[in-house]
C-alpha positions as CSV (number, residue, x, y, z in Angstrom):
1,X,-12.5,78.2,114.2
2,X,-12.5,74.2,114.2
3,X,-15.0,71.5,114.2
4,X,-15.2,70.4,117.4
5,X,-16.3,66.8,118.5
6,X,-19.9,66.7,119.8
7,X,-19.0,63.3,122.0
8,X,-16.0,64.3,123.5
9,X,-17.4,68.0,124.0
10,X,-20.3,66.4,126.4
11,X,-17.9,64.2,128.0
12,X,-15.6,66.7,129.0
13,X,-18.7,68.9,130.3
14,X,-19.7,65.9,132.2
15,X,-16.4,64.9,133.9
16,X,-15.5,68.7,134.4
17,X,-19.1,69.0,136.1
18,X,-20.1,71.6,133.9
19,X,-17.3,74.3,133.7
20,X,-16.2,72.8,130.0
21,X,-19.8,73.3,129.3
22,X,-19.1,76.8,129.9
23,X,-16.1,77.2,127.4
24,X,-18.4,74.9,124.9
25,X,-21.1,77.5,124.8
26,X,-18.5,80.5,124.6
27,X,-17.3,79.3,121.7
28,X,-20.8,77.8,120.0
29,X,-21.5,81.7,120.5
30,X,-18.0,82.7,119.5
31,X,-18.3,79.9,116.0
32,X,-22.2,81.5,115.1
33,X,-20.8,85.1,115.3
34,X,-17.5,84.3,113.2
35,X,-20.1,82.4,110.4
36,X,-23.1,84.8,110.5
37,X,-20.8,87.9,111.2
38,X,-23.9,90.1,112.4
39,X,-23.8,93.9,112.7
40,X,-24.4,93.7,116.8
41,X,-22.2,90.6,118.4
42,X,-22.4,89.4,121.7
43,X,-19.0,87.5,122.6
44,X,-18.9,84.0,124.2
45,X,-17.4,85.0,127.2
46,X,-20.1,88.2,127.7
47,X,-23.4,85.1,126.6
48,X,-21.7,83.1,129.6
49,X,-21.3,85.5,132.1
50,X,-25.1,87.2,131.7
51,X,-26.0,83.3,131.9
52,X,-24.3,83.3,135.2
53,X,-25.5,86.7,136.7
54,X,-29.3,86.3,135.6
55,X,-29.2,82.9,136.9
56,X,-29.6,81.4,133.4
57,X,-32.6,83.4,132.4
58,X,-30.3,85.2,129.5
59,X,-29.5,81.1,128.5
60,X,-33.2,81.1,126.6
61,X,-32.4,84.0,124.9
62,X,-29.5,83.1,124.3
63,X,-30.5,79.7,123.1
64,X,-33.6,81.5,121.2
65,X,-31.1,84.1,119.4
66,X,-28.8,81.1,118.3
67,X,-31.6,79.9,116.1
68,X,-31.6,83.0,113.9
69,X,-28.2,83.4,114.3
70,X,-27.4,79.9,112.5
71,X,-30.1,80.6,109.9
72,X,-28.7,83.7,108.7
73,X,-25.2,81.7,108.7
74,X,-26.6,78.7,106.8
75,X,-28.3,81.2,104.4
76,X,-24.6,82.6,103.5
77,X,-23.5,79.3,102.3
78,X,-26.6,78.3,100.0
79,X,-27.3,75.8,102.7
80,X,-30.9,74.9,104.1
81,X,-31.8,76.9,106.6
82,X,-33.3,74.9,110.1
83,X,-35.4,77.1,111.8
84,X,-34.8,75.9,115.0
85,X,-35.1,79.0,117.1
86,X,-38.1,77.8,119.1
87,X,-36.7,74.1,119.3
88,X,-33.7,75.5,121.0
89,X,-35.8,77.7,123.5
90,X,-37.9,74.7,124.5
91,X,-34.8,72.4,124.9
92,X,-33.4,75.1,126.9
93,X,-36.9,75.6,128.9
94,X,-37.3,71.9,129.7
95,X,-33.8,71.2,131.2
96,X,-31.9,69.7,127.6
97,X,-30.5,72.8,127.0
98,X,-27.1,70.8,126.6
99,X,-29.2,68.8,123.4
100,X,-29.5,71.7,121.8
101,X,-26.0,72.7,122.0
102,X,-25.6,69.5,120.3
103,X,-27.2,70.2,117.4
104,X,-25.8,73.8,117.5
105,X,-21.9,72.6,117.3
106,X,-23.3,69.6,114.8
107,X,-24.3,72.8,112.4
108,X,-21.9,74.7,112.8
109,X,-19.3,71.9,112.1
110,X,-21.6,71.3,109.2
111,X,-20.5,74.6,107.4
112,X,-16.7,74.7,108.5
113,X,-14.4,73.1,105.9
114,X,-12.8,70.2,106.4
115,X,-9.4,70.5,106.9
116,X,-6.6,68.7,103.4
């Protein structure tokens, strides 16, 4: 796990026409899951590929789940927690779903270490 640059993560999803977008919200879900550990995990890869097949309907879950799932992360390390859960889903409902990946990876880079 690696902090991973928010600019250069939307550029390469914009000059890629989305597929990098893909492997950015495998491993968003992949990052959460490795910080939160919860009992049930969905991979990255699995999040991506119920995105595709329902069409993106599983994407506001999914988007919606990430929420809690940084929460219980943040909560781990003594940090604040965000609440975001509904933030994400309405991001995700209105089209900026790619925003709130954004500010997923920018909290999740938030409790990896920096590297000596």
């Amino acid at each position: 796990m690696k902090k991973r640059n928010v600019a250069l993560c939307v550029i390469l999803s914009i000059v890629t026409i989305g597929i990098y977008g893909l492997f950015w919200m495998a491993q968003i879900n992949n990052c959460a899951n490795e910080l939160a550990d919860p009992p049930k995990k969905t991979g990255g890869g699995v999040a991506v590929l119920l995105t595709i097949v329902t069409l993106g309907i599983y994407g506001f879950y999914w988007a919606y789940k990430m929420g809690g799932l940084l929460d219980e992360a943040l909560a781990k390390r003594s940090m604040p927690t965000q609440n975001r859960n509904v933030m994400y889903l309405i991001l995700q409902v209105i089209g900026l779903g790619f925003v709130g990946w954004i500010l997923m990876q920018s909290t999740i880079n938030s409790m990896i270490p920096d590297a000596a």
